[in-house]
N, C-alpha and C positions, 0 to 999 in steps of 0.2 A: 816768137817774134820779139824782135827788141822794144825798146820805148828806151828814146833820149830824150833828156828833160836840160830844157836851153833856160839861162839865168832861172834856176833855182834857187827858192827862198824857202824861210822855215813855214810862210802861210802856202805859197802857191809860187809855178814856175813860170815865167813867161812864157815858154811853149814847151810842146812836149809833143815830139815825133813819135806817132806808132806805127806802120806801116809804110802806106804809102800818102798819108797824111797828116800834116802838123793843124795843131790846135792851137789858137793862140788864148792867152786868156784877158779877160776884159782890161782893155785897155786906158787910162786917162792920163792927162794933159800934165805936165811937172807944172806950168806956169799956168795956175788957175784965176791968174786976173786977165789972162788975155780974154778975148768976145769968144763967141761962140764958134767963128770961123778959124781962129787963131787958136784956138782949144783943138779942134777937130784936124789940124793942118798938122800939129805936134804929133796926135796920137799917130796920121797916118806916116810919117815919119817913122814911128818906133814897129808899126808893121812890116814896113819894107824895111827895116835894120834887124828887127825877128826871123822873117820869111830868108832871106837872104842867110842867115846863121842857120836857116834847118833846110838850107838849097833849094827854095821857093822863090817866088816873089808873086806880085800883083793879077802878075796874067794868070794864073791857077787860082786862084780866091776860089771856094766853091761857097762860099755864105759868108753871109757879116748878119748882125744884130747890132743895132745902133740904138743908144739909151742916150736921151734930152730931158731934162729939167724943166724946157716950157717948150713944145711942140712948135709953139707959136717961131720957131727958130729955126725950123725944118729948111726953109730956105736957104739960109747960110748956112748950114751944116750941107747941103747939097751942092751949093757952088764951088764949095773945099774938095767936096768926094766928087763931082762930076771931074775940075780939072785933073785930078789924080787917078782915076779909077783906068786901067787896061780898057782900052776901045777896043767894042766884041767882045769882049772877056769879061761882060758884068756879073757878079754873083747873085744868086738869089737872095733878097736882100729884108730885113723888118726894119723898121723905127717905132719905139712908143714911148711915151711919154713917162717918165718915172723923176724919182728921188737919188741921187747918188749916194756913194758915204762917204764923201766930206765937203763941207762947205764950199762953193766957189765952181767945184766943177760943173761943169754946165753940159758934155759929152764925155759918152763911154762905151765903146767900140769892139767887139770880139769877131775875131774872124778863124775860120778854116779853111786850109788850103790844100789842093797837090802838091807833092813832093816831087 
């Protein structure tokens, strides 16, 4: 079986198709002085510009794992992914609370999807 590897770097590829599933890899914001909803609005952007280059999109999501810097923010990181998320097409989904690695950013997003 093949494996396509979508904007490959020498650390990691932004996604990578193996079957009939693309993996995306953890995602964060280019502009890390926007808020936390403005952070989270970027990433979901660069999902559907991923999902879309390996013949996906939103309605297939089969999970996401969502990383915050303060919990206490879960709010606004959910007002950005309710208006975005496929209606009926929600994925099984975590949030918790961690540390990023690099300053500023405040979300970081990983999903898998149908092909």
């Amino acid at each position: 079986m093949t494996i396509r590897r979508i904007k490959p770097g020498p650390r990691m590829s932004g996604a990578v198709v193996h079957g009939n599933t693309v993996y995306l890899a953890g995602l964060t914001a280019d502009d890390a002085t926007q808020d936390v909803m403005g952070q989270t609005r970027q990433i979901l952007a660069k999902i559907d510009e991923l999902l879309a280059e390996a013949g996906s999109d939103k309605s297939k999501i089969l999970s996401a794992n969502i990383w915050l810097t303060d919990i206490g923010t879960w709010g606004q990181m959910n007002e950005a992914w309710d208006a975005w998320v496929s209606p009926g097409n929600t994925p099984a989904r975590a949030t918790v609370e961690t540390r990023l690695a690099r300053p500023g950013l405040s979300v970081e997003i990983m999903v898998q999807a149908a092909v």
